[in-house]
C-alpha positions as CSV (number, residue, x, y, z in Angstrom):
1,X,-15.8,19.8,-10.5
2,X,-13.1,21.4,-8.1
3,X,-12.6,20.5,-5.2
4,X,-11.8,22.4,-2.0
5,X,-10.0,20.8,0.8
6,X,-10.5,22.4,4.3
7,X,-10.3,22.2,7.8
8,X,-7.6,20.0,9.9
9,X,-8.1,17.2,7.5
10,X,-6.2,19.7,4.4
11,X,-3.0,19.6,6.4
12,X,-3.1,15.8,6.7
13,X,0.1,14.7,7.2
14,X,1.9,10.9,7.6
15,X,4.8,11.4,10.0
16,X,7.5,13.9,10.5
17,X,9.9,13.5,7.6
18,X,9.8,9.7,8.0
19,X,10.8,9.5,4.2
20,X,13.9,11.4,4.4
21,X,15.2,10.0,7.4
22,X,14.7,6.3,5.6
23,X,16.6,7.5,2.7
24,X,19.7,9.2,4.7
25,X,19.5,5.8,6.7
26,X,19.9,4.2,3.5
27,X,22.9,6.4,2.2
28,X,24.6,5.6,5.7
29,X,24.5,2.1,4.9
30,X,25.1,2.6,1.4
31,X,28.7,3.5,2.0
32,X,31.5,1.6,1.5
33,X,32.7,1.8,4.9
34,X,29.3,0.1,6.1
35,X,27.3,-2.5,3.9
36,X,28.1,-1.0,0.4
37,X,25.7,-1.3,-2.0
38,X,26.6,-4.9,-3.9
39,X,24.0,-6.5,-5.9
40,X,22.6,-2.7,-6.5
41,X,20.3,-3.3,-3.6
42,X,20.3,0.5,-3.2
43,X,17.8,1.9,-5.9
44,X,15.3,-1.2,-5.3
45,X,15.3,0.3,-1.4
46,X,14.5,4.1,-3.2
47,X,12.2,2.5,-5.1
48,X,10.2,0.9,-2.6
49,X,10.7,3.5,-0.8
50,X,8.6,6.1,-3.2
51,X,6.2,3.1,-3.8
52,X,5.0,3.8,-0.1
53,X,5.3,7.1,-0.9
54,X,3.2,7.4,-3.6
55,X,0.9,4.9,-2.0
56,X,0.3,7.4,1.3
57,X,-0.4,10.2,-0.6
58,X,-3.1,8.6,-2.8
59,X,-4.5,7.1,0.4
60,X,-4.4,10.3,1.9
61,X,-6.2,12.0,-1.3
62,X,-9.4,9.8,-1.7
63,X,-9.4,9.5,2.4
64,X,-9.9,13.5,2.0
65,X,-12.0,13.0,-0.8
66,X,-14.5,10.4,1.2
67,X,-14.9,12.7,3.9
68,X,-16.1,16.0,2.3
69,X,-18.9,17.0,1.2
70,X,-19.2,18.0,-2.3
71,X,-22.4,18.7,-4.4
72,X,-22.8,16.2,-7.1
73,X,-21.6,13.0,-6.1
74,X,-22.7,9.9,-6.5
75,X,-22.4,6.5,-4.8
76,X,-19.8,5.3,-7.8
77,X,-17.9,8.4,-6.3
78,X,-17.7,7.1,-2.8
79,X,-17.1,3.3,-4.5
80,X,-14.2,4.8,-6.5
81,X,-12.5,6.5,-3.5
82,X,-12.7,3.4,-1.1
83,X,-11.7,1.1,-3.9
84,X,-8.6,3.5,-4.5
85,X,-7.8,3.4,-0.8
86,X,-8.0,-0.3,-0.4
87,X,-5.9,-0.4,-3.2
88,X,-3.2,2.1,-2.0
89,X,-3.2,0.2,1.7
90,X,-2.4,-3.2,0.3
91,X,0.1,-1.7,-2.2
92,X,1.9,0.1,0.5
93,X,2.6,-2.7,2.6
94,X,4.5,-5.4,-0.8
95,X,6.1,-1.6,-1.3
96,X,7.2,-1.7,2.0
97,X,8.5,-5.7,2.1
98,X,10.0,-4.5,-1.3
99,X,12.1,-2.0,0.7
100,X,12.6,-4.0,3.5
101,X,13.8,-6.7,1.7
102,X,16.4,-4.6,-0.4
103,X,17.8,-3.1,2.7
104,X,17.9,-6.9,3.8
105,X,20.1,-7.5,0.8
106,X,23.0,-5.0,1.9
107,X,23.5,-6.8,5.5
108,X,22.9,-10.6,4.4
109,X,22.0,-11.2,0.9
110,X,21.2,-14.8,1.2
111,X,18.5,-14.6,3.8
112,X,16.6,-12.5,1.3
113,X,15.4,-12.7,-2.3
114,X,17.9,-10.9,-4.5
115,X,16.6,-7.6,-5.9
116,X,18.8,-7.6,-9.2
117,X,16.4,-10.9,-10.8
118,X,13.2,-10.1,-12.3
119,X,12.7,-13.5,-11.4
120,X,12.7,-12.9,-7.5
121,X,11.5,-9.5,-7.5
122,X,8.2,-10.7,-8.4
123,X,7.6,-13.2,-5.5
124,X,9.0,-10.3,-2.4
125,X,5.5,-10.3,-0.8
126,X,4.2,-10.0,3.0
127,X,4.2,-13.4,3.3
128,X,8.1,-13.4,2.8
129,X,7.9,-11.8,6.3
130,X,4.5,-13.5,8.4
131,X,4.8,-17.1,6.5
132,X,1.2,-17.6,6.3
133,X,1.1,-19.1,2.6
134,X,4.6,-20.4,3.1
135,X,7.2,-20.3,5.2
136,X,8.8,-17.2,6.3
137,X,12.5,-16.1,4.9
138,X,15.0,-16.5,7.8
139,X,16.6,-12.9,7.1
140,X,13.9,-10.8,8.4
141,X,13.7,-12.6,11.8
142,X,17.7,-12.4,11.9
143,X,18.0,-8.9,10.7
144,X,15.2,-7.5,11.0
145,X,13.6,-9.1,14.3
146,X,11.0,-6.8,15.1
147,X,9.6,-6.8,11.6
148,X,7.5,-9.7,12.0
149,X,5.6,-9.1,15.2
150,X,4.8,-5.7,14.3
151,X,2.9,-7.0,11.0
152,X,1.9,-10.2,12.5
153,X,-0.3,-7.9,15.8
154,X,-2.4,-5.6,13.8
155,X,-2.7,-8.3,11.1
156,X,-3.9,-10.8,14.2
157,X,-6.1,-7.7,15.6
158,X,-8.1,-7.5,12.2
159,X,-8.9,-11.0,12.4
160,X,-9.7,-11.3,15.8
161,X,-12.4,-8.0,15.1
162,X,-13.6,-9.4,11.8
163,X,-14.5,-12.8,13.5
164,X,-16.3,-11.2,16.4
165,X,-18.0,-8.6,14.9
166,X,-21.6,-9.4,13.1
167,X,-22.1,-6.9,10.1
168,X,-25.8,-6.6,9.1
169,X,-26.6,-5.9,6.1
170,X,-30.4,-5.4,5.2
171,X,-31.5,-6.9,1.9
172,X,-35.0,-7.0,0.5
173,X,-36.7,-8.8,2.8
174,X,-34.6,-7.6,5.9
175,X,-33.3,-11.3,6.6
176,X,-29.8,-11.8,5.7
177,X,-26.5,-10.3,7.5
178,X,-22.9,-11.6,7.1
179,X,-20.6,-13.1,9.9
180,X,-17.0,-12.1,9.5
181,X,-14.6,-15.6,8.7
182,X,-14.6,-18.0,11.5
């Protein structure tokens, strides 16, 4: 099956050339006459960096996929796309703490997990940054001090809706509904 994408939701686009302007940040501090790049920290950044990427654009591809109509789909279709999306939202964000942390690395590389172990490159996760689970590295609110409010609001937002809202959901006999986490 083809599929035509059309009308203002074809030209979907992210942000103005956020991506480059993140990467020629990330040269500027690359050089030696700034932070340097010791400890490699560098290519994580460009890594993480495409992760979001990459992420975006698959969100943005089954987001446009969700929203047309096409002849022939089914329900597993429409499962598929939101499962891909979900997916692609909670990627992008550790992709993001990835690349935060590694540009963390070239201005104080002890208040942040170190990006050339394999060892501490799988534990860099959100929580690095809100300490929910455990508590929060010191380099992001020295560093970086905007980082954690700005995840910590919509993150609080979400919670706040999903504990007020009351999502029915109609079964068999009509009866049961969920309440979102107290």
């Amino acid at each position: 099956m083809k599929r035509v994408y059309a009308g203002p939701q074809a030209t979907l686009k992210t942000a103005p050339n956020w991506p480059g302007l993140l990467d020629q940040f990330a040269l500027t501090v690359n050089q030696p006459y700034n932070f340097g790049n010791a400890g490699n920290w560098f290519f994580s950044f460009r890594g993480g960096l495409y992760g979001v990427m990459s992420r975006m654009r698959g969100l943005q591809q089954h987001s446009l996929s969700l929203h047309q109509w096409r002849m022939g789909t089914s329900v597993q279709t429409h499962e598929h796309d939101i499962a891909v999306m979900l997916f692609c939202m909670d990627s992008a964000i550790e992709c993001f703490v990835f690349m935060l942390n590694s540009l963390g690395q070239a201005v104080d590389k002890a208040a942040f997990r170190e990006v050339s172990s394999e060892k501490t490159l799988q534990r860099i996760n959100p929580d690095d940054i809100l300490g929910a689970k455990r508590a929060a590295l010191d380099g992001y609110a020295k560093v970086l001090p905007h980082t954690p409010s700005c995840l910590a609001k919509p993150r609080q937002s979400l919670c706040n809706h999903l504990r007020k809202s009351r999502c029915h959901q109609a079964s068999a006999t009509g009866r049961s509904h969920w309440q979102g986490p107290a």
